[in-house]
N, C-alpha and C positions, 0 to 999 in steps of 0.2 A: 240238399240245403239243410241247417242245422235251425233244432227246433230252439227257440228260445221263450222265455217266459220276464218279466216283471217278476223284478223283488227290492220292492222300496226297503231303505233300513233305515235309522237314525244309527249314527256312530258317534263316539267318545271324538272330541278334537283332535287328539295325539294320534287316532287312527286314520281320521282323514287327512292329517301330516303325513305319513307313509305311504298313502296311496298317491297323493301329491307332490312329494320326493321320487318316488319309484315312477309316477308318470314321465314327471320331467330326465330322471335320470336316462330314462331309457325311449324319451323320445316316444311316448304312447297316449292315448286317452287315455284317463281317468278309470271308464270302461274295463279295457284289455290292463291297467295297471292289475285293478282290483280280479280279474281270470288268474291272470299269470301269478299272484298271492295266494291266491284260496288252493291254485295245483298245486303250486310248491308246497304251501304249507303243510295238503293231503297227502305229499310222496313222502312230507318226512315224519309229519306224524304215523303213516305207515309202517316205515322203517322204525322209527322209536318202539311203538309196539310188536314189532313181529320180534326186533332187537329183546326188547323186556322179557317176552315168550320162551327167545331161544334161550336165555341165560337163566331162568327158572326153570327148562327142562320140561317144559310145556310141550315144543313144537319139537322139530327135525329140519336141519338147512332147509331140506326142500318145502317145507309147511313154511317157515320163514318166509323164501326168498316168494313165496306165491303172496303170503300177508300182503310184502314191502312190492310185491309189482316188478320183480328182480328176476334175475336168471341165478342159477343157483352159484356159477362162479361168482357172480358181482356179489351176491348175500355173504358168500365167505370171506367177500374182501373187506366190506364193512364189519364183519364180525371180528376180525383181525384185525380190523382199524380203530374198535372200542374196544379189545384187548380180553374180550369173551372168551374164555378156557372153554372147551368142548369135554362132555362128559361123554361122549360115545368114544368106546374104545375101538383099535382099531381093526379089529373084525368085522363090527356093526358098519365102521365106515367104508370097508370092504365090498361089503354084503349090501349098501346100499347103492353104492358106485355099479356094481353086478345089475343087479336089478335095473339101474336106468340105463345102463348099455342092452338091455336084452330089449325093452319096448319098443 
């Protein structure tokens, strides 16, 4: 059984429109509206930031795809989807592809 807790909020009107569109759209409480927003919105704020990481040369696909909650194929497909140049040449990307076939 899944633990749950109490969290009263006050919201902006325009916010409690959305949750009241997305209830009715999809047929949900109010409740499971406001869950099914706050995941989504965490998977893609995720993805934004492992995204912003990888293109400043911060992380490595695979630091990435672990930020965004990703498997490392799915990270490079959105990283080709926002159109991110890779600065690892292709030794390095070699040399990492090696390595995760040996683990």
């Amino acid at each position: 059984m899944h633990k749950t807790k109490y969290f009263g909020v006050r919201i902006e009107e325009q916010f409690y429109n959305i949750i009241d569109k997305v209830a009715q759209e999809d047929d949900l409480d109010k409740t499971s509206a406001i869950k099914m927003l706050i995941k989504e919105g965490w998977n893609e704020l995720r993805l934004k930031k492992a995204l912003e990481k990888y293109r400043e040369g911060l992380v490595s696909v695979d630091k990435a795809a672990e930020i965004a909650g990703l498997t490392i194929s799915e990270m490079m497909r959105e990283i080709a989807y926002h159109g991110i140049k890779s600065e690892e040449t292709l030794e390095e990307y070699r040399k990492g592809i090696q390595i995760l076939t040996t683990k």
